[in-house]
C-alpha positions as CSV (number, residue, x, y, z in Angstrom):
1,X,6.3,4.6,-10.6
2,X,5.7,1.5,-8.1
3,X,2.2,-0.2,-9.3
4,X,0.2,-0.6,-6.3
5,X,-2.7,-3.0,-5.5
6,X,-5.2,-2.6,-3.1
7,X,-7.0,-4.8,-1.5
8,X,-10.2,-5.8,-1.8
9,X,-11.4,-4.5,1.6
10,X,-10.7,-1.4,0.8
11,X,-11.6,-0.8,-3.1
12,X,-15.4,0.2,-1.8
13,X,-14.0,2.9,-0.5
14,X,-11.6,4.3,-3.5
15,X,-14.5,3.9,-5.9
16,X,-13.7,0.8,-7.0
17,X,-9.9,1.3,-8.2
18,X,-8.0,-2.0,-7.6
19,X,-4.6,-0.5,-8.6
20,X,-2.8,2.8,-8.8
21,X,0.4,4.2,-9.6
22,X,2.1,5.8,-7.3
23,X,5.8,8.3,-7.7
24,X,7.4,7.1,-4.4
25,X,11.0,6.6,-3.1
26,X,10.3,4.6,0.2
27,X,7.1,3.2,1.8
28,X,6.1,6.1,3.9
29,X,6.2,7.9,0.6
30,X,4.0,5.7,-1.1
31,X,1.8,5.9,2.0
32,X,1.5,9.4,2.3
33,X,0.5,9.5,-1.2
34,X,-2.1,7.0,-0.8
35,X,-3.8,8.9,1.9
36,X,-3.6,12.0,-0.8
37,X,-5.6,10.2,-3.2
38,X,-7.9,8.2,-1.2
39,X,-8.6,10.0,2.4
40,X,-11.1,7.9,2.9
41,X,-8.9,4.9,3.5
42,X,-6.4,6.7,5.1
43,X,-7.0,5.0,9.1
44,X,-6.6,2.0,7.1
45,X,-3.7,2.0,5.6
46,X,-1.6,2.0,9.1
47,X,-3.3,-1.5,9.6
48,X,-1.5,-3.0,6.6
49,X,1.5,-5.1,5.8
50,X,3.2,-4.4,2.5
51,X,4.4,-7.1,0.3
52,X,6.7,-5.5,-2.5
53,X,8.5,-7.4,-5.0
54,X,7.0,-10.7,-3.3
55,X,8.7,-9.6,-0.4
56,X,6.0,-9.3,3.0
57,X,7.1,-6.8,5.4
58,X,5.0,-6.6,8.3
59,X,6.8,-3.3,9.7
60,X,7.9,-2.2,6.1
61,X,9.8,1.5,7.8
62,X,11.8,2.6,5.1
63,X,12.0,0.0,2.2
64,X,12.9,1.4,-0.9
65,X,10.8,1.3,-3.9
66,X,12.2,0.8,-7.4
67,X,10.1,2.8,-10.3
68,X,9.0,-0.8,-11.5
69,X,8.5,-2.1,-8.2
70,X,5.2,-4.0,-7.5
71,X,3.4,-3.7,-4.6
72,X,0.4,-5.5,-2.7
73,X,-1.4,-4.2,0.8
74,X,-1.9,-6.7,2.7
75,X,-4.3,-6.7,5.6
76,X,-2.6,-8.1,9.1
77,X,-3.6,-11.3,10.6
78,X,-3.5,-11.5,14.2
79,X,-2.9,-14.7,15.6
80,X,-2.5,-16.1,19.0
């Protein structure tokens, strides 16, 4: 299962869990099960980039996930 963290923006909202595993093939995956477990954070979660492996993806689509990947939301920076 990919490890994932949250960050902490959002852990007030998940009851305080910082990181969760998660069964999940490719990013949507992972997503949809995120939303599953915490609905509360679930408008959130579109606004984030996704760093997995040490790898930041801004528009992560369909990255695969390895069962010991990690993986780190990251909330966007806008910039002009």
């Amino acid at each position: 299962m990919a490890r994932v963290h949250l960050p902490s923006g959002l852990t007030r909202h998940t009851g305080g869990v910082e990181t969760v595993d998660v069964d999940a093939a490719r990013v949507p995956d992972l997503i949809a099960a995120l939303r599953d477990l915490f609905p509360q954070i679930a408008d959130r979660l579109e606004e984030m980039a996704v760093a997995i492996d040490g790898e930041i993806y801004a528009d992560p689509g369909y990255q695969p996930l390895r069962a010991d990947s990690e993986v780190h939301l990251v909330p966007r920076i806008a910039g002009g």
